[in-house]
C-alpha positions in Angstrom: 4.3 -13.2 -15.0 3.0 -12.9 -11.5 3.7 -9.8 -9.2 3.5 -9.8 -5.2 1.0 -7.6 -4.3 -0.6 -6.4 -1.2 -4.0 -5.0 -0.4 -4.9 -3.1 2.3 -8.8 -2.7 3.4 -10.0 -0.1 5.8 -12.2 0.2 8.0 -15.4 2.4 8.0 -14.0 4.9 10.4 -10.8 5.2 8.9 -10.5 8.7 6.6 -9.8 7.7 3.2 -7.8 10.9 2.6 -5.7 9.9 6.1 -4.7 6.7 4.4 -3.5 8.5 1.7 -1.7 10.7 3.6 0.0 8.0 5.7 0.8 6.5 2.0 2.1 9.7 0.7 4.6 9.4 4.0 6.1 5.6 3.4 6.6 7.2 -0.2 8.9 10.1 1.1 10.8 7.4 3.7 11.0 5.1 1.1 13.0 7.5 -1.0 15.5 8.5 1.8 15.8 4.5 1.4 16.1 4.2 -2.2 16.3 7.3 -3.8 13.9 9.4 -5.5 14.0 7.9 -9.2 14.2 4.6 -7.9 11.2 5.1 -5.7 9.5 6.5 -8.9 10.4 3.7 -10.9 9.5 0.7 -8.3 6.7 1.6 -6.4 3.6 1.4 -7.8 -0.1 1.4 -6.1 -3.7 1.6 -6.8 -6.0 3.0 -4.1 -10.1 2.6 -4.7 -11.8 5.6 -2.0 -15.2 3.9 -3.1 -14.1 0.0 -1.8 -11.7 1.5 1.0 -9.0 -0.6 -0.8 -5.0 -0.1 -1.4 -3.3 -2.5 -3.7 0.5 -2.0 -3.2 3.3 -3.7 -5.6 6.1 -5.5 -3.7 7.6 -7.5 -6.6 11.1 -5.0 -6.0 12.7 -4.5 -3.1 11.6 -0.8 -3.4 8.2 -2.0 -2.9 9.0 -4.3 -0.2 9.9 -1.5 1.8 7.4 0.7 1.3 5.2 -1.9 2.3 6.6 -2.2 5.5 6.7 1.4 5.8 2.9 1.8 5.0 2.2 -1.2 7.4 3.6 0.6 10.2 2.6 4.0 9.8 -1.0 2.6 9.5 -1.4 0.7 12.9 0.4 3.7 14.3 -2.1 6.1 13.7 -5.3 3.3 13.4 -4.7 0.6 15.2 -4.0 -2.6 14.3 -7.9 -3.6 13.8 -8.0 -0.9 11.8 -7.6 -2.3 8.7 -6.5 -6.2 6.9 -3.9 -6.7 4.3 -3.3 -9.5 2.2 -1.1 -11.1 0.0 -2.8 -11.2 -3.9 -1.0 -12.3 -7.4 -2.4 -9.8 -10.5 -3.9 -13.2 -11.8 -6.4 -13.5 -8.4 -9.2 -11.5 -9.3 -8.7 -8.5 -6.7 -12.8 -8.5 -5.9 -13.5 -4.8 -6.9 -9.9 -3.4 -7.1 -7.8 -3.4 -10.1 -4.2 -3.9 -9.5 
């Protein structure tokens, strides 16, 4: 089975702990969306400090959202040239991230 994924990369500048927090913050909005278990139960991530990296699940509708969410909030507070996202399956290899 294939999931949508997203990863994020950052750039240099950006503070690894920033993104983070900005991540942290889609999570609470996403929960005033969908509710705290659901949030819980849908959204999953994987964030590598050493390769600057944020793999984000969007195969619910949950993690759709918080996508979004993260997406803005990031080019917000970075700039859009900030960082790059992409759309990955779990069966690309995800080039030093695990998903």
């Amino acid at each position: 089975m294939t999931k949508e994924l997203y990863r994020y990369r950052f750039a240099a500048e950006v503070p690894v702990e920033e993104v983070e927090a900005s991540y942290l913050l889609a999570v609470l909005a996403t929960e005033s969306l969908h509710g705290e278990a659901q949030t819980r139960l849908d959204a999953a991530h994987y964030l590598d400090p050493n390769t600057r990296a944020l793999v984000i699940d969007a195969g619910t509708q949950v993690g759709r959202d918080l996508n979004r969410l993260f997406t803005g909030f990031i080019a917000r507070e970075f700039g859009p040239d900030a960082f790059d996202v992409e759309r990955v399956s779990n069966q690309q290899q995800c080039k030093g991230v695990a998903a």
